[in-house]
Kinemage of the C-alpha trace (Angstrom):
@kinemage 1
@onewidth
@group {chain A} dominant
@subgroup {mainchain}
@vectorlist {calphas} color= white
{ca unk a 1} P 44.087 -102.799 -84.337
{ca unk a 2} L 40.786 -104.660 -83.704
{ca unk a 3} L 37.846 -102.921 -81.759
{ca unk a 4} L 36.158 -103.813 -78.818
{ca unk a 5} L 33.412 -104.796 -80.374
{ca unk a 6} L 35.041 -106.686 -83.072
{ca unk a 7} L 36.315 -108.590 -80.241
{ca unk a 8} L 33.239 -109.047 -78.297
{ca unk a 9} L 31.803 -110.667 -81.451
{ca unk a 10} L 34.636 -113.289 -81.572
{ca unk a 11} L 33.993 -113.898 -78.414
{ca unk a 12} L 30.769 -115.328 -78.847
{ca unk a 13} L 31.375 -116.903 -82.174
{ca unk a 14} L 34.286 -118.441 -80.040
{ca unk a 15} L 32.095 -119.559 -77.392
{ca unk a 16} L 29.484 -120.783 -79.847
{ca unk a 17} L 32.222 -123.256 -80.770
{ca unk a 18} L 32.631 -124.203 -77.549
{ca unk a 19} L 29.702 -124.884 -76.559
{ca unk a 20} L 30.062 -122.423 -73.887
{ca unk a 21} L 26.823 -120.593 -73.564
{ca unk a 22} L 27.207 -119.385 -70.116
{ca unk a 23} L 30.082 -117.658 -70.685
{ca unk a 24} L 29.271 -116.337 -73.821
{ca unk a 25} L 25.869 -114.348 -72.197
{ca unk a 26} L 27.879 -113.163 -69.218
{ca unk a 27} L 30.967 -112.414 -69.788
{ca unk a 28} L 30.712 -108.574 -70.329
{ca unk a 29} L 28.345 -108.253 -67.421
{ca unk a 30} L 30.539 -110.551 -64.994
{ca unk a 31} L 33.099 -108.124 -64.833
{ca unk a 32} L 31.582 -105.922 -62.724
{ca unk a 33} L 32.060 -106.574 -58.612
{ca unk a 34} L 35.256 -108.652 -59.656
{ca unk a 35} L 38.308 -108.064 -57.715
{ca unk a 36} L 40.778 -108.970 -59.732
{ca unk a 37} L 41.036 -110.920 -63.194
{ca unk a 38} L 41.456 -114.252 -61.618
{ca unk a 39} L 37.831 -113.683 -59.705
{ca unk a 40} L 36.423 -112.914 -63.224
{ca unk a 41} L 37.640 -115.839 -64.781
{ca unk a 42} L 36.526 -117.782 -61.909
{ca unk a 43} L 33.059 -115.870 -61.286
{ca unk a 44} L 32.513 -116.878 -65.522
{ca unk a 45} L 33.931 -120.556 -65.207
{ca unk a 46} L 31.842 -120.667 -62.636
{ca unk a 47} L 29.051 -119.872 -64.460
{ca unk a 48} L 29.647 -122.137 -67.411
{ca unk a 49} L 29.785 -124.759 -65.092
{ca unk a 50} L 26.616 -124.697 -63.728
{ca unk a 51} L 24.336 -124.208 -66.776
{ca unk a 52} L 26.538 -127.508 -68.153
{ca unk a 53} L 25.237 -129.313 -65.205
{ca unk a 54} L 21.779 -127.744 -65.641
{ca unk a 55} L 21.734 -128.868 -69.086
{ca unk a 56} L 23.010 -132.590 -68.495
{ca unk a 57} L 20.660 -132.797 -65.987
{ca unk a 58} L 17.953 -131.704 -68.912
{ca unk a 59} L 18.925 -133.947 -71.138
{ca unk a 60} L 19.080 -136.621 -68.587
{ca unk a 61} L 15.372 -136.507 -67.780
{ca unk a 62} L 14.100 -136.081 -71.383
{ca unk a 63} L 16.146 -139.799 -72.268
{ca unk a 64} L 14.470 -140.960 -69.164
{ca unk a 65} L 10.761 -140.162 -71.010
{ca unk a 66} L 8.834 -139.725 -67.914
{ca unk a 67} L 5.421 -139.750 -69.209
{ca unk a 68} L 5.220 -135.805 -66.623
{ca unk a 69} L 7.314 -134.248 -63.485
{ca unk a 70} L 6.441 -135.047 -60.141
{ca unk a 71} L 8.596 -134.055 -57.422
{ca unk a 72} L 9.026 -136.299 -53.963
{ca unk a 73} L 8.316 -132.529 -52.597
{ca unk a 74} L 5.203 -132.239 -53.706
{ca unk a 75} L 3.954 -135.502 -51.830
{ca unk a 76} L 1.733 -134.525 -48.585
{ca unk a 77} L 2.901 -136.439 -46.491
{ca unk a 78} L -0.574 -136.573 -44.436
{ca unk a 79} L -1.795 -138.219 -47.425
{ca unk a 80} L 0.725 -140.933 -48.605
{ca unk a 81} L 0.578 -144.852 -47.191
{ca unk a 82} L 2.175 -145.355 -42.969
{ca unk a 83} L 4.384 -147.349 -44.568
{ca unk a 84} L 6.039 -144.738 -47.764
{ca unk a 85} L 6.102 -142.052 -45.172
{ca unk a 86} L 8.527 -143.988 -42.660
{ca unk a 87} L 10.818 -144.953 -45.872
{ca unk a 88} L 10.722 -141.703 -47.836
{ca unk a 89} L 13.982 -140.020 -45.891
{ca unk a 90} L 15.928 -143.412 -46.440
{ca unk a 91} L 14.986 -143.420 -50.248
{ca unk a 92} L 15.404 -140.212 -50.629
{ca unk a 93} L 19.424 -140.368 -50.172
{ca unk a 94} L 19.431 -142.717 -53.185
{ca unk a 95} L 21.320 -145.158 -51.601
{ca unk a 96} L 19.684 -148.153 -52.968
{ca unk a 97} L 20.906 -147.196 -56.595
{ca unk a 98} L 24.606 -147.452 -54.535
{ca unk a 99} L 23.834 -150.999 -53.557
{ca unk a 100} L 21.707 -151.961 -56.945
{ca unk a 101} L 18.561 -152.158 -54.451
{ca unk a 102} L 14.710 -153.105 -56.036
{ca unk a 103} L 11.981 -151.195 -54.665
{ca unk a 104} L 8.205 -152.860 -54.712
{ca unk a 105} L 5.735 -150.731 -54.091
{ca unk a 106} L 2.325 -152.608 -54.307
{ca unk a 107} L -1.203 -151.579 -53.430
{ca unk a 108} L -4.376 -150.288 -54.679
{ca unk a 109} L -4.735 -147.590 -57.702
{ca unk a 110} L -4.042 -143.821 -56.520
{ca unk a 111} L -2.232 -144.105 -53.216
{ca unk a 112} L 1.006 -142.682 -55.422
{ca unk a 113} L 2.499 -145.685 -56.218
{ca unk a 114} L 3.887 -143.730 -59.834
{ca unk a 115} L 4.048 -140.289 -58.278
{ca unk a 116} L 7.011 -141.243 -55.806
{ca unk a 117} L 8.819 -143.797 -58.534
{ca unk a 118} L 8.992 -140.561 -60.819
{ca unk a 119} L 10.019 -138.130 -57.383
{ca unk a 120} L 12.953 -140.618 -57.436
{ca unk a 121} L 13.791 -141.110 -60.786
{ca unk a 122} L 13.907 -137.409 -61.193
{ca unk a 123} L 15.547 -137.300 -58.432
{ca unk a 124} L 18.142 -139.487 -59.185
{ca unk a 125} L 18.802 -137.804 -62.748
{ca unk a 126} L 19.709 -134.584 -61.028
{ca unk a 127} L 22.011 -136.468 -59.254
{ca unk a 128} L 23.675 -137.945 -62.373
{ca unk a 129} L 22.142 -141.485 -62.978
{ca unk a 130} L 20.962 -143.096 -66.165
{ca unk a 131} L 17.380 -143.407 -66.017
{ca unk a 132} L 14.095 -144.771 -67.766
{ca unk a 133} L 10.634 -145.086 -67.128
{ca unk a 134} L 8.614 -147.331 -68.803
{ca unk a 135} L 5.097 -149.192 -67.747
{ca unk a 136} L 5.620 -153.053 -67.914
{ca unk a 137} L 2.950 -153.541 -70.532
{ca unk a 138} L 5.177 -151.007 -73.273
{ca unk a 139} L 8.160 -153.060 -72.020
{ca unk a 140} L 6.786 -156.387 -72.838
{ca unk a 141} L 5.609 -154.875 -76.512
{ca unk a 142} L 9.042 -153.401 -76.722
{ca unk a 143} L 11.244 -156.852 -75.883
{ca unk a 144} L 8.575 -159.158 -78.458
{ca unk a 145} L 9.153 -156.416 -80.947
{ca unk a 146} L 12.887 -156.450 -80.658
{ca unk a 147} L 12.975 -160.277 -80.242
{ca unk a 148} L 10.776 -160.587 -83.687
{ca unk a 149} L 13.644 -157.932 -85.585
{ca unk a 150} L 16.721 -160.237 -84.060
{ca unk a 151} L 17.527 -157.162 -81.979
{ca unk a 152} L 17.038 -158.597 -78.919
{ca unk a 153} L 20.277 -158.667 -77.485
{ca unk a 154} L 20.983 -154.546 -78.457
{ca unk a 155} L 18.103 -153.899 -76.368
{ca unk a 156} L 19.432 -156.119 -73.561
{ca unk a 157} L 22.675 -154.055 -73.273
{ca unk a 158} L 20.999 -151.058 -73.719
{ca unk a 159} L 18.167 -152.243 -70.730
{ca unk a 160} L 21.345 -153.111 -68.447
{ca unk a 161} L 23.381 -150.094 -68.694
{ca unk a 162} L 20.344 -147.977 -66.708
{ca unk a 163} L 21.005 -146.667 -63.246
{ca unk a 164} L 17.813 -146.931 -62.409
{ca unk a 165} L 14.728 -148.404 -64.158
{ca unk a 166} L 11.352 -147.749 -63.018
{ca unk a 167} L 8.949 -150.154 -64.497
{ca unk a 168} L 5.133 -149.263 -63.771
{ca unk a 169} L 1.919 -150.462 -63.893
{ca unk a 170} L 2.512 -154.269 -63.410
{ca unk a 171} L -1.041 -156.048 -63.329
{ca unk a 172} L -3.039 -154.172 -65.632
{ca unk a 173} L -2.406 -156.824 -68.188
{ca unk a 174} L -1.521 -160.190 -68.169
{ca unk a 175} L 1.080 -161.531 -70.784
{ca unk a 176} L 1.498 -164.740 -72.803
{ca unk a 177} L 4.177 -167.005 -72.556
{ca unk a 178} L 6.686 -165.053 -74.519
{ca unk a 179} L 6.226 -161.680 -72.894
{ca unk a 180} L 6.779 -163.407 -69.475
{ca unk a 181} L 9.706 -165.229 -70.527
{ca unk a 182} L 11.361 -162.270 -71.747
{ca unk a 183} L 10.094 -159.885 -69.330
{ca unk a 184} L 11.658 -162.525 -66.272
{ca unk a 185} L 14.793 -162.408 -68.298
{ca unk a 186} L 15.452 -158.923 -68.910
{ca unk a 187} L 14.694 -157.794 -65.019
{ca unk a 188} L 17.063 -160.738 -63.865
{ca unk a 189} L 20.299 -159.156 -65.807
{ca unk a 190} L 19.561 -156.896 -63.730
{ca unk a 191} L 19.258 -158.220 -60.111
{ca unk a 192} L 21.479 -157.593 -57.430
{ca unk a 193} L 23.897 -155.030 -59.695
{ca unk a 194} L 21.192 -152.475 -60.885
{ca unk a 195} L 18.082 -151.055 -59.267
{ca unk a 196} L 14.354 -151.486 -60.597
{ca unk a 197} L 11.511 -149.499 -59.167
{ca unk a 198} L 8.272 -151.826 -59.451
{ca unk a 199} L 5.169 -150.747 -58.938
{ca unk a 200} L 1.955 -153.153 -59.401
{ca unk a 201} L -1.648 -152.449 -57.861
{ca unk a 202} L -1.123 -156.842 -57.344
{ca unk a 203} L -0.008 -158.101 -54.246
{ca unk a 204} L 2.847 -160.999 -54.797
{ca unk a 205} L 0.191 -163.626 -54.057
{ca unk a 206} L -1.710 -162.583 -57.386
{ca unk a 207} L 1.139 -161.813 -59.629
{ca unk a 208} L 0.465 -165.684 -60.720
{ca unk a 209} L -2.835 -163.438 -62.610
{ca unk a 210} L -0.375 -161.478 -64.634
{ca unk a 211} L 2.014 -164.399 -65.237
{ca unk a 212} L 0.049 -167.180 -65.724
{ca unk a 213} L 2.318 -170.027 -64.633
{ca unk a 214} L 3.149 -170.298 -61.027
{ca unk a 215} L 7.054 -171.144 -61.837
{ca unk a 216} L 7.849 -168.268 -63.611
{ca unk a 217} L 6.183 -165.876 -60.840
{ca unk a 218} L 7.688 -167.913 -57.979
{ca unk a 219} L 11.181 -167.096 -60.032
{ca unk a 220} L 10.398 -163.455 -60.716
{ca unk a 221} L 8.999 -162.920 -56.941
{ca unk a 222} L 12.155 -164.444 -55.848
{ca unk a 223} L 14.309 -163.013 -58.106
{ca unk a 224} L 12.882 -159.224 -57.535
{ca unk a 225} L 12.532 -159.215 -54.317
{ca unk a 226} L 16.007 -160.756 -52.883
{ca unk a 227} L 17.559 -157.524 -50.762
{ca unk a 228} L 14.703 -155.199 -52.219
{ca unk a 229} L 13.044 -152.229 -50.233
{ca unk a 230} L 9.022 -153.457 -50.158
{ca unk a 231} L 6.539 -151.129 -49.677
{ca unk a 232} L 2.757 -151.639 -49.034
{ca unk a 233} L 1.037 -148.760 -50.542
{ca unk a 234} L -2.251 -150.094 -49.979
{ca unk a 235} L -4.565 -146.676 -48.216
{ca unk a 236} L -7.101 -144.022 -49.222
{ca unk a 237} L -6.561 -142.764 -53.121
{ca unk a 238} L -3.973 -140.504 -53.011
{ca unk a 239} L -5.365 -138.801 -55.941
{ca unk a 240} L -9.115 -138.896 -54.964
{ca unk a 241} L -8.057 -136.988 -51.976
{ca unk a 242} L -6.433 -134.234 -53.909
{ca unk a 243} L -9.522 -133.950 -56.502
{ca unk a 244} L -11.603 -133.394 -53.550
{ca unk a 245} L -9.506 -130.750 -52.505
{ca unk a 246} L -9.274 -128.984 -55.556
{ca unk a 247} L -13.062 -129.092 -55.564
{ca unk a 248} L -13.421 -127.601 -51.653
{ca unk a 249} L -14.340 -131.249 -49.928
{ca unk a 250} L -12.322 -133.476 -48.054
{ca unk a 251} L -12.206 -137.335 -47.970
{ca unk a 252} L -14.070 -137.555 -45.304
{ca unk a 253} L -17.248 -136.568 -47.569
{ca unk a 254} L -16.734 -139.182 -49.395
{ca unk a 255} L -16.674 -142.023 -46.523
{ca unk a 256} L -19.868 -140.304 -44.919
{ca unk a 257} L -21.038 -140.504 -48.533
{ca unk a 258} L -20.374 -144.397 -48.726
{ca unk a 259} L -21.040 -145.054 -45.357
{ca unk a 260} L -24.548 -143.522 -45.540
{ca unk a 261} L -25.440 -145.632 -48.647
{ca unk a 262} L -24.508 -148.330 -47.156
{ca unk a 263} L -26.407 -147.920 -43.871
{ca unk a 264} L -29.240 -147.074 -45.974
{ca unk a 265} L -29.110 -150.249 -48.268
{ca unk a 266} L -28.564 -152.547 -44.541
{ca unk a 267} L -31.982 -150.337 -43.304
{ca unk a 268} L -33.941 -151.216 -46.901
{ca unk a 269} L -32.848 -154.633 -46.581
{ca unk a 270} L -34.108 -155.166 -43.340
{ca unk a 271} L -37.496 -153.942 -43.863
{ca unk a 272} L -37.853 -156.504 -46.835
């Protein structure tokens, strides 16, 4: 007759199989507290369950390749753009992933622009969707490179099948012809049936800058922004404010800083 512990070790070699970690660490300790045997096997299926979801979720924000975590908790809200704060409860529910939504947030560097596009796309991989963050310079390098292998078009289906695709840093670089081309292209199979977080330090009236032909941004303006959730993000830097703090100022040091120099430049030139 097999032992316990003979047992025990199939167990785990069974579970191992399986796939069934959970289980496998807890199923000698679960036993205790348990009514009966149906609240053990329920109390360890339980279990299992939850580290499986804790582990998609895992693997669902290392495919994403966030470049680092940052939560939409740890925004202060004292510090984030009028208009973000008055949206954040809406985008929070995730709702606009429901209805294939855009979201635009433009304005200038540091007013967390990328902190609150990541706050959602981790967000929205705990809640099960297909993510990826990119910056819309690596995308454009990525599309040429594919386009120059004849791969094009297994990118494209890969691109499309995202939940949710967050797309930074529009306006650091401008692109040739080619790179906006395929850039237009690849966010339009998306419009209107998948969601594409946007963020750009450009308001649309310079996105002609990045572009450089006034037809293809009037397109991609148009295209983007049909039944999209715009944000103006333009305020105080979001991270200057928090380097201060970690160094014992405030922002307002800074503005007395900047306003004194300037007040003393206006006093210097006046004496000339």
């Amino acid at each position: 007759m097999m032992g316990n512990e003979k047992k025990k070790q199939e167990i785990r070699e069974y579970c191992r199989q399986l796939k069934l970690h959970a289980i496998s660490e807890g199923f000698e300790g679960a036993v205790d507290g348990c009514e009966d045997f149906i609240d053990y096997l329920h109390g360890l299926l339980s279990a299992q369950i939850r580290e499986s979801d804790d582990r998609a979720i895992q693997r669902r924000i290392q495919y994403a390749h966030f470049p680092y975590r940052k939560y939409l908790d740890d925004l202060e809200l004292d510090c984030i753009p009028k208009a973000l704060r008055k949206r954040l409860k809406e985008l929070r529910t995730l709702e606009f992933i429901e209805k294939g939504q855009n979201i635009i947030m433009t304005g200038n560097p540091g007013t967390g622009k990328t902190h609150t596009a990541i706050g959602l796309g981790l967000a929205a991989c705990e809640a099960g969707y297909r993510v990826l963050f990119t910056t819309v310079p690596y995308l454009v390098t990525e599309l040429k490179e594919s386009n120059d292998r004849q791969k094009l078009r297994a990118y494209e289906r890969r691109f499309e099948k995202y939940d949710l695709v967050i797309a930074d840093e529009l306006g650091y670089i401008s692109f040739d012809r080619e790179g906006a081309d395929l850039l237009f292209s690849n966010l339009s199979l998306r419009a209107a049936t998948k969601s594409t977080i946007i963020t750009s330090n450009l308001t649309f009236d310079r996105w002609d800058e990045v572009f450089g032909d006034a037809a293809i941004t009037s397109a991609m303006v148009d295209r983007l922004t049909y039944k999209a959730i715009l944000i103006d993000m333009e305020g105080d830097s979001y991270r200057l404010r928090e380097t201060l703090r970690n160094n014992g100022e405030d922002f307002d040091y800074i503005r007395n800083a900047a306003s004194g120099t300037a007040h003393g430049k206006e006093e210097e030139h006046g004496q000339q």
